[in-house]
N, C-alpha and C positions, 0 to 999 in steps of 0.2 A: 360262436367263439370268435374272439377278435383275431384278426391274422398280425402276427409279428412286423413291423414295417422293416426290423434286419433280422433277417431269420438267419444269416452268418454270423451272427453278433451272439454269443452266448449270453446270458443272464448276469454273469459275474465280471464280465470285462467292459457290459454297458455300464456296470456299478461302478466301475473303476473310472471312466471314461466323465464321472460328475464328482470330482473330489471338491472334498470340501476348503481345499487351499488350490491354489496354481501348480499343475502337476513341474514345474519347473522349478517354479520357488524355493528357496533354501530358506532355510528358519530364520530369524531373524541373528545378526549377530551383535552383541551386547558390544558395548560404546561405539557404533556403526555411526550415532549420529552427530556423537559429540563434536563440539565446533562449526558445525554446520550454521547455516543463516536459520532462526526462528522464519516457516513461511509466514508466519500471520503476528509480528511483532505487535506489541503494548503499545497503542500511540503515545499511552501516556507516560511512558518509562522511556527517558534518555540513557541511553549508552555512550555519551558522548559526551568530552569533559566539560565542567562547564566557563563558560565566557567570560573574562573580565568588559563590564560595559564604562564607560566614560559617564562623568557626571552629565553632559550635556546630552549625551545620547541616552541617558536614562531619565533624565527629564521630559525630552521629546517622546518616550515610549507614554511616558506616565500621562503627559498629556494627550495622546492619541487615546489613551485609555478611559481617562476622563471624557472625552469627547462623545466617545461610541459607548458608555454607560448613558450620557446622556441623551443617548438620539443624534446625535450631531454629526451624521454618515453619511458617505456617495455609494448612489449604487454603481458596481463595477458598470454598467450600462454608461451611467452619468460619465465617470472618469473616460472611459473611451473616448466621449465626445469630446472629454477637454482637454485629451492630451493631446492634437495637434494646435492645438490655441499656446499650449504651453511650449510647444518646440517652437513655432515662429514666437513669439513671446523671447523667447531666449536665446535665439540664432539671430535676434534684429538686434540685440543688446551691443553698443559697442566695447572691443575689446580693450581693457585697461592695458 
């Protein structure tokens, strides 16, 4: 016969002792979570009103767009490299 390892321990309070919720836990309470942040938001759903864009800065979008459907991309690697080309580039510029 197997020996009890709490032989203090009665039968019914071991039982007790493995609930099947958190013996703490309060139930849950209904609208508890309203308004709260979504943890795991929709990337693809803005909540955020949307932007008026300028002609010119919608053009420059569209042709970035244009560009990188074509293939026509830097890898951020590349750019790394040329952006201190670009800061002396533009800190030699004289000032108008």
């Amino acid at each position: 016969m197997d020996e009890d390892p709490h032989p203090s321990v009665t039968k019914d309070v071991a039982a007790r002792r493995r609930p099947t919720q958190h013996p703490i836990a309060l139930p849950g309470v209904p609208g508890y979570g309203e308004g709260m942040v979504d943890p795991k938001p929709d990337p693809m759903v803005s909540n955020e009103e949307e932007v008026e864009v300028g002609a010119a800065i919608a053009a420059a979008i569209d042709r970035g767009m244009r560009a990188a459907n074509e293939g026509r991309v830097v890898t951020s690697e590349e750019v790394r490299k040329l952006i201190p080309q670009w800061i002396f580039k533009f800190s030699t510029q004289n000032q108008r």
